[in-house]
Residue frames relative to the residue before (quaternion, step in Angstrom):
aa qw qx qy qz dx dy dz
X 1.0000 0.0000 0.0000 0.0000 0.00 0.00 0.00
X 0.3868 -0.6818 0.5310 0.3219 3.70 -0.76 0.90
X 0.3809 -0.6718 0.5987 0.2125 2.85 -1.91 -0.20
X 0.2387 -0.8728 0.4211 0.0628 3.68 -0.32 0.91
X 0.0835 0.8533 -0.4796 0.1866 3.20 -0.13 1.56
X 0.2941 -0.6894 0.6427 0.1587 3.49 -1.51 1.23
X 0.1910 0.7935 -0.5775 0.0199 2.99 -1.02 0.76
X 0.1854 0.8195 -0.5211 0.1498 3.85 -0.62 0.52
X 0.6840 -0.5454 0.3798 0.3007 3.36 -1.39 0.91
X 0.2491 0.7949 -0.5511 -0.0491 3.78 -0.65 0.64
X 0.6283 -0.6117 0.4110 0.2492 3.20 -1.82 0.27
X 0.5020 -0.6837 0.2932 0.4411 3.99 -0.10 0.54
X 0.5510 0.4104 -0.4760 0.5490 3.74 0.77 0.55
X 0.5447 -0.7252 0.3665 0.2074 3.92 1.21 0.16
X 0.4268 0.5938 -0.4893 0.4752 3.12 1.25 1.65
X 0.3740 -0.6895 0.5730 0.2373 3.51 -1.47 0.69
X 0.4457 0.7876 -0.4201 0.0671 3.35 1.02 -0.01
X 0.2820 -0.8999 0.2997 0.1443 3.32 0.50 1.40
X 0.3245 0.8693 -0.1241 0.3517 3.07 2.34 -1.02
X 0.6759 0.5421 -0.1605 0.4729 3.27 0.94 -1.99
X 0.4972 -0.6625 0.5015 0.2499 3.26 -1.10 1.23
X 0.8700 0.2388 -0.3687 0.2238 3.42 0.83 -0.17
X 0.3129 0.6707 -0.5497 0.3874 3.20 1.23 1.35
X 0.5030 -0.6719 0.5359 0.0912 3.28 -0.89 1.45
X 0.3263 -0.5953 0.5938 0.4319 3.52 -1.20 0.63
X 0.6148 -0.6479 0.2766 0.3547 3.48 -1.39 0.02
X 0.6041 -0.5234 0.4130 0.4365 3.81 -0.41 0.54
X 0.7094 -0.6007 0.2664 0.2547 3.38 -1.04 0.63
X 0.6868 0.3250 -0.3517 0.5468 3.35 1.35 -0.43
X 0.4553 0.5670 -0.4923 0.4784 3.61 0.80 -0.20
X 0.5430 0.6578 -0.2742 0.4441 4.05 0.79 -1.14
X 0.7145 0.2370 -0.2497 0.6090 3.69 0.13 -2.25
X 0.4810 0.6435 -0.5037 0.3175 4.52 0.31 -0.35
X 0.8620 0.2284 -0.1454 0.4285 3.21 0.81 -1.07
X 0.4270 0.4773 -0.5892 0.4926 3.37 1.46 0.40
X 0.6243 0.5939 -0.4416 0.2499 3.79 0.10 -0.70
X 0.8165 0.3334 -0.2544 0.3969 3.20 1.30 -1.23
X 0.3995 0.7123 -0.4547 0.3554 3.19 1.39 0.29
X 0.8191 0.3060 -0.1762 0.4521 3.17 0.61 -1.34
X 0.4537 0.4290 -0.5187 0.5840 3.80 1.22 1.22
X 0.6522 0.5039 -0.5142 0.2371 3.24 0.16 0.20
X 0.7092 -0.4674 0.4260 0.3116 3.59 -1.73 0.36
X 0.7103 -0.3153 0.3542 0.5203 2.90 0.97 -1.50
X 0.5877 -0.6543 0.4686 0.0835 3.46 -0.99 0.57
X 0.1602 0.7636 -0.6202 0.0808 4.25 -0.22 0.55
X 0.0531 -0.7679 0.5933 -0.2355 3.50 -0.59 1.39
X 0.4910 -0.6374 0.5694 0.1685 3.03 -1.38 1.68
X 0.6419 -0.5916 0.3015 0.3834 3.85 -1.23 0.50
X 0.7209 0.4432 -0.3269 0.4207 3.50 1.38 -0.66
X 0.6530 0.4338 -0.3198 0.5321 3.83 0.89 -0.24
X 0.3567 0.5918 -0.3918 0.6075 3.81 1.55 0.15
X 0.8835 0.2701 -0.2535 0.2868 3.60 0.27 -0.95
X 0.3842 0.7453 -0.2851 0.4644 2.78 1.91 -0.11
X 0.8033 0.4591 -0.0816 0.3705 3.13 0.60 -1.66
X 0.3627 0.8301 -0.2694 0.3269 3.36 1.93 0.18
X 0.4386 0.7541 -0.3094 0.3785 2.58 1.81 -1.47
X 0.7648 0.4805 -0.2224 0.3670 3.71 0.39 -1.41
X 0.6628 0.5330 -0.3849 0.3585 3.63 1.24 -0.21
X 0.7184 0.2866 -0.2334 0.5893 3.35 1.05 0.49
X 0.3523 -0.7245 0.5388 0.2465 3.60 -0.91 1.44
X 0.4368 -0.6597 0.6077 0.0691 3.52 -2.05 0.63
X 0.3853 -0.6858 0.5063 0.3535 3.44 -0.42 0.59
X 0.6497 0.5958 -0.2873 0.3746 3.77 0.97 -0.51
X 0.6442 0.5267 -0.3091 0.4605 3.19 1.63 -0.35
X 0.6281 -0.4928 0.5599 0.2215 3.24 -2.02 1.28
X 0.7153 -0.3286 0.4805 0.3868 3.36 -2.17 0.26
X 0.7347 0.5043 -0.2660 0.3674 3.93 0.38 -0.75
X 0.7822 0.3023 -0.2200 0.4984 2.82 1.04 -1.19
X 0.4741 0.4411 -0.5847 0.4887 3.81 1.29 0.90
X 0.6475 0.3568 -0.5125 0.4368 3.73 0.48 -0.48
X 0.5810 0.4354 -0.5405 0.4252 3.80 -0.28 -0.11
X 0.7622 0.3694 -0.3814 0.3704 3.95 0.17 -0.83
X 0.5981 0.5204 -0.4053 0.4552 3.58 1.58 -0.40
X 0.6531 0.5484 -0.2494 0.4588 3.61 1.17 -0.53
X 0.4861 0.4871 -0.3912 0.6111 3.74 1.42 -0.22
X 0.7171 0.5604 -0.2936 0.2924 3.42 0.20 -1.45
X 0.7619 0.4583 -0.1578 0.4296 3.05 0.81 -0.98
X 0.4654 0.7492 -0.2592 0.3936 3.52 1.39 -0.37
X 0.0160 0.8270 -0.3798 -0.4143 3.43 -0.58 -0.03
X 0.5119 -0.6323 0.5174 0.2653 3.71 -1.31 0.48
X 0.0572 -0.6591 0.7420 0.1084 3.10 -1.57 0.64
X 0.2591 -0.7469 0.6124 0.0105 4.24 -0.90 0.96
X 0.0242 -0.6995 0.7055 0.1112 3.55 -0.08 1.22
X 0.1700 0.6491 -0.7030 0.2355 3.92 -0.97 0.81
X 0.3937 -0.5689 0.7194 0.0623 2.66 -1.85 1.24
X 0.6759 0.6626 -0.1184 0.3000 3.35 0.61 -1.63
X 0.7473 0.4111 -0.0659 0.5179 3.11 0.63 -2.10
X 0.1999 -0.6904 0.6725 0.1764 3.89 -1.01 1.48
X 0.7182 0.2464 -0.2045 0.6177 4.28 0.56 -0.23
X 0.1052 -0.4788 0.8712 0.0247 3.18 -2.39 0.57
X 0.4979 -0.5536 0.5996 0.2935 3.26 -1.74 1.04
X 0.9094 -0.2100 0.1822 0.3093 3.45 -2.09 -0.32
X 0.8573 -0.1842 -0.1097 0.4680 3.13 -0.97 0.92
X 0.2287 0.6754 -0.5204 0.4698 3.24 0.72 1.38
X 0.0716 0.7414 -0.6598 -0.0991 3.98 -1.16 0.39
X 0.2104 -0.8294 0.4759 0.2032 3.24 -1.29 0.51
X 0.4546 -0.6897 0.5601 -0.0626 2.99 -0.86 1.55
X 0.0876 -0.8716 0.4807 -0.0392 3.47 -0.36 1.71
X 0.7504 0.1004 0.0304 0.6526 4.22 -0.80 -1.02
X 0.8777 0.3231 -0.1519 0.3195 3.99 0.07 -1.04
X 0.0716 -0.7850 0.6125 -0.0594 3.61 1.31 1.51
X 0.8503 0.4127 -0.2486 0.2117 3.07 -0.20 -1.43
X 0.5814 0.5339 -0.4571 0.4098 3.41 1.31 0.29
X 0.6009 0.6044 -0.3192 0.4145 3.15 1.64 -1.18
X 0.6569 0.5054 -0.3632 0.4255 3.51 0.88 -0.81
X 0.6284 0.3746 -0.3016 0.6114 3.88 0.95 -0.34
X 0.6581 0.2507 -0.5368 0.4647 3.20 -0.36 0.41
X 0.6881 0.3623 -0.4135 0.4736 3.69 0.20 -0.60
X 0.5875 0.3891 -0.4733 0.5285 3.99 0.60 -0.05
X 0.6516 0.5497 -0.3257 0.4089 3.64 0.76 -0.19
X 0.5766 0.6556 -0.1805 0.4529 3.38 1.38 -1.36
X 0.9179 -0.0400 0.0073 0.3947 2.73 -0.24 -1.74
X 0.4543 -0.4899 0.5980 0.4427 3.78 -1.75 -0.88
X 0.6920 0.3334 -0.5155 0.3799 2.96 -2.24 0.18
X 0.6422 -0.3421 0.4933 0.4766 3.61 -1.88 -0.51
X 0.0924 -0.4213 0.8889 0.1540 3.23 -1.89 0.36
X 0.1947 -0.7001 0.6589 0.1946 3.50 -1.70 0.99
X 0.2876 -0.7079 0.5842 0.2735 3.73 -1.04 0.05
X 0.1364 -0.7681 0.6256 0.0035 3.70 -0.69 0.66
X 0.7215 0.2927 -0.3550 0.5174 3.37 -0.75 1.32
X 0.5539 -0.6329 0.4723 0.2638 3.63 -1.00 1.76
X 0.6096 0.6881 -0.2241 0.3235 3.55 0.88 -1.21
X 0.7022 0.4779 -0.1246 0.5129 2.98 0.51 -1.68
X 0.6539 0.5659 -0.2649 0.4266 3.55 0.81 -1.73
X 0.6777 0.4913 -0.3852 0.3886 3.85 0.98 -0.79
X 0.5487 0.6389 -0.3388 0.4194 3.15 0.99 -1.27
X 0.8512 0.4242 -0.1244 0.2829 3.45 0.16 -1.41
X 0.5834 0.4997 -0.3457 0.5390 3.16 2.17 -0.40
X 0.6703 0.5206 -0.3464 0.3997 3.35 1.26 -0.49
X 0.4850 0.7103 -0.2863 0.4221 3.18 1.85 0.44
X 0.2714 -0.6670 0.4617 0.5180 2.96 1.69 -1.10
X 0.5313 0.7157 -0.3894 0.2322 3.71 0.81 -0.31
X 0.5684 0.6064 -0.3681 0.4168 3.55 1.29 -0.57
X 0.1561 -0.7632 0.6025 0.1736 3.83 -0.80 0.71
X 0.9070 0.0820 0.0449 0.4107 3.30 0.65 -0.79
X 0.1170 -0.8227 0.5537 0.0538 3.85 -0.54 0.71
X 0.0962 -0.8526 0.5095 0.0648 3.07 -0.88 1.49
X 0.3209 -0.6638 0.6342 0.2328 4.02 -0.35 0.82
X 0.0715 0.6033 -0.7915 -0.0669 3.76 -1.38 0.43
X 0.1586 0.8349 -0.5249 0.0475 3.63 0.03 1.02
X 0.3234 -0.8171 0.4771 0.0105 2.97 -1.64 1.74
X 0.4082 -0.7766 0.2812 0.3889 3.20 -0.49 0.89
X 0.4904 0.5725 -0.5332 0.3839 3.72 -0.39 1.34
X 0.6055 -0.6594 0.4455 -0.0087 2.61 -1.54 1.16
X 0.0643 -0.8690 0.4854 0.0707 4.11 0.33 0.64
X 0.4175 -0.6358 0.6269 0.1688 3.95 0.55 -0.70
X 0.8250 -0.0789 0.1672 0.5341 3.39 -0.03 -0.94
X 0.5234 0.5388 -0.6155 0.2388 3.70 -1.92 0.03
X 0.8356 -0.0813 0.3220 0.4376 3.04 -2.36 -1.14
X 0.1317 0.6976 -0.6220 -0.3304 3.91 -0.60 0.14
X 0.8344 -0.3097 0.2622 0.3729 3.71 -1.39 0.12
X 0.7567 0.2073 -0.1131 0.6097 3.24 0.99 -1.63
X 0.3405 -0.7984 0.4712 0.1566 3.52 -0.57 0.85
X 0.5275 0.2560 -0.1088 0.8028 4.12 1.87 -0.37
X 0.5659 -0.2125 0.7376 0.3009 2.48 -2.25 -0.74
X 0.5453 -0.5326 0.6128 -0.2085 2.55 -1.92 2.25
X 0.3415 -0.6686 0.6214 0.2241 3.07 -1.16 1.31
X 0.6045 -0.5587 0.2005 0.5313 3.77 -0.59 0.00
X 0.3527 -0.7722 0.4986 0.1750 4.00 -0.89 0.24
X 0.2321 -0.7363 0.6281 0.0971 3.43 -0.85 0.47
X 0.2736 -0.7249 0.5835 0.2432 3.45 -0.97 0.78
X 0.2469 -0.7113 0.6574 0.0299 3.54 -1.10 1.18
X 0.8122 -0.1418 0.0295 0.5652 4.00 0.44 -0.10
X 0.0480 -0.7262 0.6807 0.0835 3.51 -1.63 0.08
X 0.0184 0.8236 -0.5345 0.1890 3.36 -0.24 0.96
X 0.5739 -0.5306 0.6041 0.1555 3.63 -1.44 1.70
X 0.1811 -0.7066 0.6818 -0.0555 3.58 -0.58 1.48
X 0.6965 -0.0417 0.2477 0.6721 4.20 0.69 -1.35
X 0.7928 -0.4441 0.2640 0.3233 3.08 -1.45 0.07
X 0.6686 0.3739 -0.1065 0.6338 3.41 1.69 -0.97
X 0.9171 0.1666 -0.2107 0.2947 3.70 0.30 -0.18
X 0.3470 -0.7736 0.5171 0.1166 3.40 -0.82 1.22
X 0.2659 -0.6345 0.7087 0.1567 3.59 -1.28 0.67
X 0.2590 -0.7420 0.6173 0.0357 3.11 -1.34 1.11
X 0.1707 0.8512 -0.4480 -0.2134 3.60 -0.21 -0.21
X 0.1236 -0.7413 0.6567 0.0627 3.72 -0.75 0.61
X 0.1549 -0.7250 0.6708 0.0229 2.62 -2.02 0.54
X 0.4486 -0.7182 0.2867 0.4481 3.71 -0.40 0.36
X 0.5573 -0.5794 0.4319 0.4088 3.17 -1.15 1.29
């Protein structure tokens, strides 16, 4: 049985806004951290607007480093699920997954092993309000945003903290689970 987990970079007022000039890319070991867990994952389930974002990685740049090809080879290779109303296509090994998430998300918690991660505050509410979310991971940076996406998109059932753990010099991973 998988494990279903939100995780994403946030700002200490508790925004993902990644957008904001003063959200740093991440520091190289934070970087080779998240190629690793990329390429352990089951799979991938992604709201349509962090889906289009994350396109970026289906096609290589001449500007990109050795890392930032092993992360796009480690997306690529992943598979995707696209909860969209909107969107009539998804790129490569990607599927799109309309009105009936919440079956798709049980059966793949049902299916497979390892983590499936979920990407997107949106999506992540929906699915906690599903009961479907096992785990919530904070990678918090130390800045300050004012305004954007925050992490939790509602009210949270209550959380327990299960680990906390020095990612780089500036950013901690929280991890919770529901209490």
């Amino acid at each position: 049985m998988a494990k279903i987990v939100f995780g994403m970079n946030q700002s200490l007022d508790g925004y993902v806004d990644h957008d904001h000039p003063e959200f740093r890319p991440p520091s190289p070991a934070l970087f080779r951290h998240f190629i690793e867990q990329v390429r352990g994952l089951a799979g991938s389930v992604y709201g349509r607007r962090i889906y289009e974002i994350m396109r970026y990685w289906d096609e290589d740049h001449p500007e990109w480093d050795t890392a930032k090809h092993d992360f796009a080879a480690a997306w690529r290779k992943q598979p995707k699920w696209v909860v969209s109303r909107s969107l009539k296509a998804v790129g490569p090994n990607a599927t799109l997954v309309g009105d009936d998430f919440e079956a798709v998300i049980r059966r793949l918690k049902a299916e497979r092993a390892g983590e499936i991660d979920v990407a997107g505050p949106d999506l992540a509410r929906s699915l906690t309000d599903l009961g479907l979310i096992d785990e919530y991971r904070i990678y918090l940076h130390p800045v300050v945003l004012g305004r954007g996406k925050p992490f939790f998109a509602g009210p949270r059932p209550p959380l327990r903290l299960l680990s906390s753990d020095r990612m780089d010099e500036d950013v901690i991973r929280l991890t919770y689970v529901p209490a």
